[in-house]
C-alpha positions in Angstrom: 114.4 86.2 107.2 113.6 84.5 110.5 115.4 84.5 113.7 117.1 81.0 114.5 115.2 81.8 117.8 111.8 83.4 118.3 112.0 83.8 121.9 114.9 86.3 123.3 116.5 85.2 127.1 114.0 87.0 129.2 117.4 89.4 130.8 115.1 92.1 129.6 116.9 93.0 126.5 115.0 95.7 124.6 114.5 97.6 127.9 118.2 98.2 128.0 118.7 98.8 124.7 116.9 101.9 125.4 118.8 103.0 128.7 122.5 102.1 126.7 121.7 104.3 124.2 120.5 107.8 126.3 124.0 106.7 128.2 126.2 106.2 125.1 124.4 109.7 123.7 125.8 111.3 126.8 128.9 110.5 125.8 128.6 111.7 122.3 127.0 114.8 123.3 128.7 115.7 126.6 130.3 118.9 125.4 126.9 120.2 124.2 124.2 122.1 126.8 121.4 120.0 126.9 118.2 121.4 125.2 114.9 122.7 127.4 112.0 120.3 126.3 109.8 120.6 123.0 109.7 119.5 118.9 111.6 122.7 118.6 114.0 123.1 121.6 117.8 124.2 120.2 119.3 120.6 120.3 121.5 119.2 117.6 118.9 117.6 115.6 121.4 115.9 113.4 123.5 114.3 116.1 120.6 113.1 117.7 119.4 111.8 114.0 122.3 110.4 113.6 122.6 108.2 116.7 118.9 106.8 116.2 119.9 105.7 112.8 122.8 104.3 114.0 121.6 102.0 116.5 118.4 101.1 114.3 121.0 99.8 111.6 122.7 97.7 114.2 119.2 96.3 115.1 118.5 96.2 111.6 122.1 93.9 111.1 121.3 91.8 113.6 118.0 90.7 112.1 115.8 92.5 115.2 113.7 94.4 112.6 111.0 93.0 110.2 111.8 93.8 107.2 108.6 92.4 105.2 107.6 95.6 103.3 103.9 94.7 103.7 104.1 95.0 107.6 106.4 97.6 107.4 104.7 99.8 105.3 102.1 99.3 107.5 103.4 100.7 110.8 104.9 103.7 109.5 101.6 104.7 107.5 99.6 104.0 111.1 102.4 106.1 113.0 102.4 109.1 110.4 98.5 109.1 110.8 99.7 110.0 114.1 102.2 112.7 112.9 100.3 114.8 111.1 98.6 116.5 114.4 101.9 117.7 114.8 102.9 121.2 113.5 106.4 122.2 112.7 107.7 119.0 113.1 111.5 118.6 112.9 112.1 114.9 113.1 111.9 112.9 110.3 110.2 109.6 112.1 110.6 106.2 111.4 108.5 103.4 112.8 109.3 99.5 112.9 108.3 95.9 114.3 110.8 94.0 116.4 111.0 90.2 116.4 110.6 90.0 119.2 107.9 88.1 121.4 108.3 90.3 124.9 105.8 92.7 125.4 107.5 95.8 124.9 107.7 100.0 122.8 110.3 102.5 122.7 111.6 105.6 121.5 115.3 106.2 120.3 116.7 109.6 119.7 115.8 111.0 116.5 112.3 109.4 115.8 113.1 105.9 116.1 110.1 104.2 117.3 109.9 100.1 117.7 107.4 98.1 118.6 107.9 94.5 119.8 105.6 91.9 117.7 104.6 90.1 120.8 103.0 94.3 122.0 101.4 93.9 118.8 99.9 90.5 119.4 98.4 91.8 122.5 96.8 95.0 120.9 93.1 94.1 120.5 92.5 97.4 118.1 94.0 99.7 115.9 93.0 102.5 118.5 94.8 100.6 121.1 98.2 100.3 119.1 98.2 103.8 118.1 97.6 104.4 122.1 101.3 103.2 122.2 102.5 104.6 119.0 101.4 108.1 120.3 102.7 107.7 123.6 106.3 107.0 122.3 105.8 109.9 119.8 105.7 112.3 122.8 108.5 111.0 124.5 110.4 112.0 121.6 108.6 115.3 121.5 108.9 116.2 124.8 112.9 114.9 124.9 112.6 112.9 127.8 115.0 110.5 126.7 118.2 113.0 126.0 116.9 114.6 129.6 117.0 111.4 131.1 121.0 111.6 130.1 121.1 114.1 132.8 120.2 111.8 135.5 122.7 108.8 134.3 125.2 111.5 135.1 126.9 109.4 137.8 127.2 106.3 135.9 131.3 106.3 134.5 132.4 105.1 131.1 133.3 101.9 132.1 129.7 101.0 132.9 128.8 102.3 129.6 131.8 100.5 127.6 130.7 97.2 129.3 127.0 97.3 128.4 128.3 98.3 124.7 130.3 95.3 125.0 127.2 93.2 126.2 125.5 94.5 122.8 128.6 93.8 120.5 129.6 90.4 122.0 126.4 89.0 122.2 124.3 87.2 119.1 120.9 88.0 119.3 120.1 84.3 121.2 123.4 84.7 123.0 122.7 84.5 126.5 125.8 85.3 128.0 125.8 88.1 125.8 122.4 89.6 126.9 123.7 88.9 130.6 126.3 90.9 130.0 124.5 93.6 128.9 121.8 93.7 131.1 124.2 93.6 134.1 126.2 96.8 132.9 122.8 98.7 132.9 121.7 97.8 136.3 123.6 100.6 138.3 121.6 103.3 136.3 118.4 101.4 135.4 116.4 102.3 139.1 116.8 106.0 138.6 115.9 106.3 135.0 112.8 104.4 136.0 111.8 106.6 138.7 112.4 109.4 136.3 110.3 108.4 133.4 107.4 107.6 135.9 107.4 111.2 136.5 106.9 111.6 132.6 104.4 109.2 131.7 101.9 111.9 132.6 103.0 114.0 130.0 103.3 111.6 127.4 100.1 110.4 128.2 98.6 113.6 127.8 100.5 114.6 124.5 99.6 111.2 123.1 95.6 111.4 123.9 96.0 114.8 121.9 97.4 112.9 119.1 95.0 109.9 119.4 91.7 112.9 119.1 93.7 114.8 115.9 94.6 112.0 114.2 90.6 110.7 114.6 91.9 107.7 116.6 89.8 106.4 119.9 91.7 108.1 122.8 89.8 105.0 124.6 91.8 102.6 123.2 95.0 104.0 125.5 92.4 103.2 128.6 92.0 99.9 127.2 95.6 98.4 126.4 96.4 99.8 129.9 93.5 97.7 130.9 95.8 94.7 128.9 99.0 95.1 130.8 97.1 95.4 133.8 95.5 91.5 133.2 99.5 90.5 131.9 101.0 91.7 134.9 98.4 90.4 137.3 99.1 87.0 135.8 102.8 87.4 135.1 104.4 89.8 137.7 105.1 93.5 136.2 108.8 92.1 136.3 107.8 89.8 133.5 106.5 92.7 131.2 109.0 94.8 129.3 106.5 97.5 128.6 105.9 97.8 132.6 109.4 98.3 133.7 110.0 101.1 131.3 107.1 102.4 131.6 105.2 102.4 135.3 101.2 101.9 135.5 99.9 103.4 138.3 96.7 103.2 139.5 96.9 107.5 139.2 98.1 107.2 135.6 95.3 105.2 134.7 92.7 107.4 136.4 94.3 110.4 134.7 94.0 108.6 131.4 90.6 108.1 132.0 89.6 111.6 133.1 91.5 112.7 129.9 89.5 110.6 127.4 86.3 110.3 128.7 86.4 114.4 127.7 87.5 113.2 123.5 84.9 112.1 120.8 85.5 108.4 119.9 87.1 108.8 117.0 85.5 108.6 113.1 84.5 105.1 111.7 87.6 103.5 109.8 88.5 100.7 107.7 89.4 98.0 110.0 92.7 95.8 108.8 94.2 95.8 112.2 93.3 92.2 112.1 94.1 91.1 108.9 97.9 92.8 109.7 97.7 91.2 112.8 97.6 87.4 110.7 100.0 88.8 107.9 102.3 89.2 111.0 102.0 86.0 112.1 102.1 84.6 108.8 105.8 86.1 108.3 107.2 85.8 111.5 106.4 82.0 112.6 107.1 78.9 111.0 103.9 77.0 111.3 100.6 78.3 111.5 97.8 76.3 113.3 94.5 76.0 111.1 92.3 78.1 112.8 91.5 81.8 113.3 90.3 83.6 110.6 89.4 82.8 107.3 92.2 85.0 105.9 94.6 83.6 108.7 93.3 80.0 107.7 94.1 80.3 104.1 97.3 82.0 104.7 98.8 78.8 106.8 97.5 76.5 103.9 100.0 78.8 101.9 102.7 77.7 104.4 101.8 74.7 104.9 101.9 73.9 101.1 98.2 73.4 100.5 98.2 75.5 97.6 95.1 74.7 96.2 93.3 74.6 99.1 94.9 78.0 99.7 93.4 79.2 96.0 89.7 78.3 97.1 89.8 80.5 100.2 92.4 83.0 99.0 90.2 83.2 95.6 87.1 83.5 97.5 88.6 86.7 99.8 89.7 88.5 96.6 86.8 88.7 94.6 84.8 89.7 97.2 87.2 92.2 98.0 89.1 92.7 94.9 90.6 96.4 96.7 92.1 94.9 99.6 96.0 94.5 99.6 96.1 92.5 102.1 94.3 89.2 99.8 95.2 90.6 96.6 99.3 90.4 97.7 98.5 87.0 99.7 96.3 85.5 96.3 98.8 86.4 94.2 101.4 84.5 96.0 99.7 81.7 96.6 99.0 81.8 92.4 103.0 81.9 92.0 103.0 78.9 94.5 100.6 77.5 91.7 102.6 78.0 88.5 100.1 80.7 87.2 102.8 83.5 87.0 100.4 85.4 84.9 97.7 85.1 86.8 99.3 86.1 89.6 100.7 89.7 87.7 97.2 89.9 86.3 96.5 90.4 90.2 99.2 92.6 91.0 98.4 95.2 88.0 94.9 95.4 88.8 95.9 96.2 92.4 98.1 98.5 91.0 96.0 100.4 88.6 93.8 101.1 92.1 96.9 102.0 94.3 99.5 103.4 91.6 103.6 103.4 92.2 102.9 101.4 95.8 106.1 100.2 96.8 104.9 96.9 98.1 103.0 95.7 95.1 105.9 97.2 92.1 108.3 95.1 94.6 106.4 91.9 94.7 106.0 92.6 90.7 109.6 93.3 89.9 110.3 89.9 91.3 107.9 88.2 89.7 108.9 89.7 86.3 112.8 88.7 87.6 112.1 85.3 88.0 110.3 85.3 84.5 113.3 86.1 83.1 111.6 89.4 82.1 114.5 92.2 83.3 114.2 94.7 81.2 110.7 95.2 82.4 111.8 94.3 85.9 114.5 97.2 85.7 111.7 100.0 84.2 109.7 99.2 88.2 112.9 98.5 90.1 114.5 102.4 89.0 110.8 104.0 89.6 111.4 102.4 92.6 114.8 103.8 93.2 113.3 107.1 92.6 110.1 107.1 94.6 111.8 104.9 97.8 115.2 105.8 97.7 116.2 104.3 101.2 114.9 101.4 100.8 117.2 98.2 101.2 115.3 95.3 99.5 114.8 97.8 96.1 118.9 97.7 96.0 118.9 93.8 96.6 116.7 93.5 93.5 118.3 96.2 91.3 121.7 94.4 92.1 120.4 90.9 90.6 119.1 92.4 87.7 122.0 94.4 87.0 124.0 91.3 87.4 121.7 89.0 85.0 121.7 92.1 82.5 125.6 91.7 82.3 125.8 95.1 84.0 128.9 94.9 87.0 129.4 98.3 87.9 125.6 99.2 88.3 125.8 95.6 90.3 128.0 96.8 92.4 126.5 100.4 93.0 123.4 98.6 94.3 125.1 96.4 96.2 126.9 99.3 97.8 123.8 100.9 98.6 122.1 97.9 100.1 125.2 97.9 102.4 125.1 101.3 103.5 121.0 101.4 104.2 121.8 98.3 106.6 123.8 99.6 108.8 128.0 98.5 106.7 128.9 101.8 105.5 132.9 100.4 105.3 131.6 97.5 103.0 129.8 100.2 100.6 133.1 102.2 100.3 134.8 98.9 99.2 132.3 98.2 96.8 132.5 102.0 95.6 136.2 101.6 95.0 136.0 98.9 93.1 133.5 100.5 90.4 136.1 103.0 90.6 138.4 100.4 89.1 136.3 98.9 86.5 137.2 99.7 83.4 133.7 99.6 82.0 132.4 102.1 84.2 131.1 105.4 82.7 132.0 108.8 83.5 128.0 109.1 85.2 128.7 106.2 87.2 132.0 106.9 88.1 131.0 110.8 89.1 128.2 109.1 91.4 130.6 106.4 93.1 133.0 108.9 93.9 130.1 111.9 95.5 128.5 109.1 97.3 131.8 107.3 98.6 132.7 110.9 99.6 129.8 111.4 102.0 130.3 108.0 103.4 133.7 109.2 104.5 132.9 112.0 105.6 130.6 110.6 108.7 
């Protein structure tokens, strides 16, 4: 699913989609005392859960977050990499891609870390993205978001209300909308700016430690800030998202540099940072010029319907690396492209016989098997699916069409009810709840797991 623009109004969007939410958290959570910093500091960590999920589903609803499971799989394995330096962690993290060109990263409340495609774009290396990726991580660590509430103290409801309304109002390429938005967040946006320069240190420093445990470069944070340092020379730092949220200074940067030049480099690792880098490009634009890679090459002969040509050079990358996802999932497409269905599930099997229950590959086979007509064996994938990835949207999108072409409503209905409530339209799932509830063919199971589910709902 593609935005109907690529390119946001440049009323620096993302930036105060960031400083809305710490201000609408204060709200929510001004009867509580606010937490001293750390991972394990006595702060509701439900609440705060719960209002980084909330306004990731409205990003989500709004089509702001790539969806392709490929990609997103992707970033959340790099980001966990990243995790597991981490030792009683109690945030359940979750990483995704923006579509959004502006150069830009940030942090919600709970572990809700996005990162713009056009950040992505610029990132040279894997050690440089996971530079950013890390950074974020500690600002969620150290809190500095929910402690930044403290400091929008003086800024009244009615501020907040109208930069809510800026969000609501406004489509995602509405510009009176983002106006609006971006104006309500001005009073507030200096001083939350001043204060997260005097963090950036810290999160520096935590996310070097990260970069080192989780056998990263610690270089590669030198480096990207060596990137923003050429955009902003040739843009303005007011033209750089990243930079307005979060200040380079020359002392950062020489900090960072004392810091890393003290790490080992980081182990040797399988390099697909640039092959991601084209998948990305491959699923977020509409046309692809012919040049670039060779995998970047064949993959805009795939959307530029050049099938065959695709074939040679997609044919040629697989066998030569029949292990790597990346031209297995892109071959096999092209192959469905061709009419050689089985061919194409040949591919997926074998890729699955290497990387067993992967989510990505049982998803791209289930809906090959679908479109076969084959939905019994579609279902067996599409319920170990259900089981393994239980949060995952686009497993209830395909569960719901099977359902519906095996003559099955209220399981239809279930999945469509659970698609609605993973995106972000909780009031949509009850209604679909209440009218399994109705259905006459509905069995005791079902109707037991309609009614717990359209319980909790409720309850929220």
């Amino acid at each position: 699913m593609l935005l109907r623009s690529r390119h946001l109004p440049n009323f620096g969007l993302m930036a105060c989609i960031g400083i809305s939410l710490l201000l609408i958290s204060q709200v929510i959570c001004a009867s509580s005392e606010l937490p001293s910093l750390g991972e394990d500091a006595p702060f509701n960590i439900e609440r705060e859960t719960k209002l980084g999920r909330s306004f990731y589903e409205r990003l989500l609803s709004k089509g702001l977050v790539e969806t392709n499971p490929l990609l997103d799989r992707y970033i959340n394995d790099f980001g966990f990499r990243l995790l597991a330096g981490i030792d009683n962690r109690v945030r359940e993290y979750r990483f995704f891609i923006v579509r959004d060109d502006s150069v830009n990263a940030f942090a919600l409340p709970g572990g809700y870390i996005g990162v713009n495609r056009g950040l992505i774009q610029q990132a040279r290396t894997q050690h440089q993205l996971a530079s950013v990726l890390a950074h974020e991580i500690a600002h969620v660590r150290l809190m500095h978001g929910m402690n930044m509430m403290e400091k929008a103290g003086e800024i009244g409801n009615a501020t907040i209300l109208t930069m809510l309304a800026g969000l609501l109002v406004g489509s995602v390429d509405s510009q009176a909308g983002a106006a609006l938005f971006y104006g309500g967040a001005a009073a507030g946006q200096q001083a939350m700016i001043n204060y997260t320069r005097e963090n950036e240190y810290e999160a520096d420093r935590i996310g070097i430690g990260l970069l080192s445990d989780a056998q990263f470069d610690p270089q590669g944070m030198v480096e990207f800030f060596g990137i923003m340092g050429q955009l902003s020379g040739s843009s303005g730092s007011g033209g750089i998202e990243y930079l307005r949220t979060h200040p380079l200074s020359p002392n950062r940067v020489a900090e960072a540099i004392n810091r890393t030049n003290t790490l080992p480099k980081g182990a040797n690792q399988v390099e697909d940072f640039l092959l991601f880098k084209d998948f990305l490009q491959y699923a977020s634009r509409d046309h692809l010029p012919q040049q670039g890679s060779d995998y970047l090459r064949a993959l805009a002969s795939i959307q530029a319907a050049e099938y065959q040509r695709a074939d040679k050079m997609l044919g040629e990358l697989y066998h030569r690396e029949s292990e790597n996802i990346w031209y297995g999932v892109a071959y096999a497409e092209n192959l469905e492209h061709l009419g050689r269905e089985d061919d194409a599930e040949l591919v997926y099997r074998r890729l699955l016989d290497i990387f067993p229950g992967d989510y990505v590959l049982s998803l791209r086979l289930v809906r090959l098997l679908k479109l076969a007509g084959q939905n019994q064996a579609a279902l067996v994938i599409a319920r170990r699916l259900e089981n393994s990835f239980p949060e995952e949207q686009q497993v209830y999108f395909e569960l719901s069409e099977i359902y519906q072409a095996l003559k099955q409503p209220a399981l239809r209905l279930m999945a469509e009810a659970e698609f609605h409530r993973i995106t972000g339209n909780p009031q949509q799932a009850v209604k679909l709840y209440d009218q399994v509830l109705k259905l006459p063919e509905t069995d005791l199971a079902t109707e037991s797991k309609a009614r717990e589910k359209r319980l909790l709902l409720l309850k929220k």
